[in-house]
C-alpha positions as CSV (number, residue, x, y, z in Angstrom):
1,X,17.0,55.2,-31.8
2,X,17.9,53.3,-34.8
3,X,16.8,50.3,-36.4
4,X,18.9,48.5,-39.4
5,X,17.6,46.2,-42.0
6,X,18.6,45.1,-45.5
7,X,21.0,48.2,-45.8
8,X,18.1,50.5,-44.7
9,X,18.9,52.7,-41.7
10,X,15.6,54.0,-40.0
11,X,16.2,56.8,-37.3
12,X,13.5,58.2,-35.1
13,X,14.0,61.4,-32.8
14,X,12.3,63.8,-30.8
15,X,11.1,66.6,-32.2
16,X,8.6,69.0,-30.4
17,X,6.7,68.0,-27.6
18,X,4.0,65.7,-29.3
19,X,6.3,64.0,-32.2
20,X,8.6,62.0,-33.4
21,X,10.5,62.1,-36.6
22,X,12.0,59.5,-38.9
23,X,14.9,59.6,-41.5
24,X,15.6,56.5,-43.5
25,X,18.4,55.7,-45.3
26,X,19.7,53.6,-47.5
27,X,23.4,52.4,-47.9
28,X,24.3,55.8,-46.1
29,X,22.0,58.4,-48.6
30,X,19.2,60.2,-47.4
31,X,15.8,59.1,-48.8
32,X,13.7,60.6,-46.5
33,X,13.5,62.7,-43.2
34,X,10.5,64.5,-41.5
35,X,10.4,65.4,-38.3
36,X,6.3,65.1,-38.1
37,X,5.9,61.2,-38.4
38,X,5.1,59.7,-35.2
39,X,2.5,61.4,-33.0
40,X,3.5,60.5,-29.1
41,X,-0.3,59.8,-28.8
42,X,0.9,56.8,-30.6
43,X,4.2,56.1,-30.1
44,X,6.6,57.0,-27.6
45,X,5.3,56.2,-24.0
46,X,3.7,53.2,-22.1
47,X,2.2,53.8,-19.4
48,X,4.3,52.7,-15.6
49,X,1.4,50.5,-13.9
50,X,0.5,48.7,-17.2
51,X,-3.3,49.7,-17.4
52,X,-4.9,47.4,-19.9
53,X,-5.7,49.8,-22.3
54,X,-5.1,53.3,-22.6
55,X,-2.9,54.8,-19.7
56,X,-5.7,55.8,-17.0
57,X,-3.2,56.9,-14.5
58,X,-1.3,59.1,-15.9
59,X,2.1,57.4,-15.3
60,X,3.7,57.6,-18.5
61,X,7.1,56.8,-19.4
62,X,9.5,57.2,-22.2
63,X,10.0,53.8,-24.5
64,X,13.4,52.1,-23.9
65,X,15.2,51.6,-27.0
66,X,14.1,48.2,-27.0
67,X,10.6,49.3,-27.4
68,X,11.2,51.4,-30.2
69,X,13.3,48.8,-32.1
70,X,10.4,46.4,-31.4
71,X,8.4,49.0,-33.0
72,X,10.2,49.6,-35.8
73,X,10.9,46.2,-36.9
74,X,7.6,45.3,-36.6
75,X,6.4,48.3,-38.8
76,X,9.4,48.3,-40.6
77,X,7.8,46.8,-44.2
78,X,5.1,49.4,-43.8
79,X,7.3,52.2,-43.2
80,X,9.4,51.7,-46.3
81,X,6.5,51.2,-48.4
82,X,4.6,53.9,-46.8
83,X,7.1,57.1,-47.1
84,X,9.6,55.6,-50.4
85,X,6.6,54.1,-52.6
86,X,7.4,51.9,-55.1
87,X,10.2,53.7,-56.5
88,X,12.6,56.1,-55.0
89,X,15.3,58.2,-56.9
90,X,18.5,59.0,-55.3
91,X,21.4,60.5,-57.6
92,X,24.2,57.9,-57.8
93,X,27.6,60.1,-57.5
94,X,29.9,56.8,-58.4
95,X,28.4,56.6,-61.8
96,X,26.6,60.0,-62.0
97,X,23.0,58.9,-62.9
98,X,20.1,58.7,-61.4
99,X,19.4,55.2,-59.9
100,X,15.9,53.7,-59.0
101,X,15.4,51.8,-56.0
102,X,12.3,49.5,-56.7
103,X,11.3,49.4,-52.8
104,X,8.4,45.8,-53.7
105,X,10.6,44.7,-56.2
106,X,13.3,41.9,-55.7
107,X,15.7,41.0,-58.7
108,X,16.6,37.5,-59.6
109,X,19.5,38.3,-61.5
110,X,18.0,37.4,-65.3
111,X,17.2,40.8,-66.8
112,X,14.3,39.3,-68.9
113,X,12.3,38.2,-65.8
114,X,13.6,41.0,-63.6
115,X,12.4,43.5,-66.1
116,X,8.4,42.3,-66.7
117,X,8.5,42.8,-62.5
118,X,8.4,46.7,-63.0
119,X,6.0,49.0,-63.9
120,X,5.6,48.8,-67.4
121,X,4.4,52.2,-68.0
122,X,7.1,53.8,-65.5
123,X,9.5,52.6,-67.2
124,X,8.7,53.8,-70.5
125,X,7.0,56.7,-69.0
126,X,9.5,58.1,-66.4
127,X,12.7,55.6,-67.1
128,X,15.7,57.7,-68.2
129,X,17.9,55.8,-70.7
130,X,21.1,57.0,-68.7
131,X,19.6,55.8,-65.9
132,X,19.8,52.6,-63.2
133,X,17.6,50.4,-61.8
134,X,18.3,48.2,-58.4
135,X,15.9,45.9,-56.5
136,X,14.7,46.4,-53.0
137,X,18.0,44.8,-51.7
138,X,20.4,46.8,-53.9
139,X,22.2,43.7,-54.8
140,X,21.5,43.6,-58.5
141,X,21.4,46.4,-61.2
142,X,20.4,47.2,-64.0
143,X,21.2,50.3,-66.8
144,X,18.0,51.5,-67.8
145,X,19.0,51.1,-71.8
146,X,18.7,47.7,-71.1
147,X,15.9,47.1,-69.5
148,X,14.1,48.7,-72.3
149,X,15.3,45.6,-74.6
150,X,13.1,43.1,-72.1
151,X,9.8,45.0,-71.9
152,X,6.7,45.6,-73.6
153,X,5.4,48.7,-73.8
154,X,1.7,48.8,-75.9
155,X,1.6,52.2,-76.6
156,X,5.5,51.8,-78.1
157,X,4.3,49.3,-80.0
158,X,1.3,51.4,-81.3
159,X,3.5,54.7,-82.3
160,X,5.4,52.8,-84.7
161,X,2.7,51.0,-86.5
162,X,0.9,54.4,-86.7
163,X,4.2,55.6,-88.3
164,X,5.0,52.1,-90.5
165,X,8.2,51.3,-88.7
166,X,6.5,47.6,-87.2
């Protein structure tokens, strides 16, 4: 079963007798698979005479597709957040650099207000110069070396006063 939403693909399949596992992409790369995320206690099968809460009668039967798109569209904000966090890295082959996908982050297109949205000591902690940075849409981009122009970073600041640069 697959559900598609803002250019992320989610998959589920059977794996084993007592899960299901999920693989989400984004714009056709891989950014996560396991094959140990949905326990069938849980997901999977609804029970043939409807009981009202958990399945009494043992009747159990597989979800349509319908259910499990239901499903995932429903939990689809908490699965991205969930397994890609804030920021997922994905090698970009086009420009060969790393690119960051800010998964609660979406870009207006004005580097000076899209920049104060991140993570202020990611950025200056794990942000590559030769890297990229796109919003949770993918839409807009950014090239790390100039994000570093639009945000303040305290303990930057510090270093050079220590040294007698500022």
């Amino acid at each position: 079963m697959e559900y598609t939403k803002d250019g992320y693909k989610l998959t589920v399949y059977s794996t084993l007798y007592m899960e299901y596992g999920l693989t989400i992409e984004k714009d056709g790369k891989e950014l996560f698979s396991n094959p140990h995320v949905f326990s069938c206690e849980s997901y999977g099968s609804a029970c043939q005479s409807e009981c009202e809460y958990e399945c009494e009668c043992d009747e159990a039967r597989p979800w349509t597709d319908k259910e499990w798109s239901e499903c995932l569209e429903d939990e689809f904000d908490t699965l991205i957040e969930a397994y890609l966090g804030p920021i997922v890295t994905v090698h970009d082959e086009e420009f060969d650099c790393d690119l960051h996908i800010c998964v609660n982050v979406e870009f207006s297109g004005d580097i000076a207000i899209d920049a104060k949205k991140l993570d202020q000591e990611w950025a200056y902690g794990e942000l590559e110069e030769d890297a990229a940075v796109t919003d949770y849409y993918g839409k807009i981009g950014y090239a790390a070396c100039d994000i570093f122009d639009h945000i303040d970073n305290p303990k930057h600041v510090q270093e050079l006063l220590e040294r007698g640069i500022a």
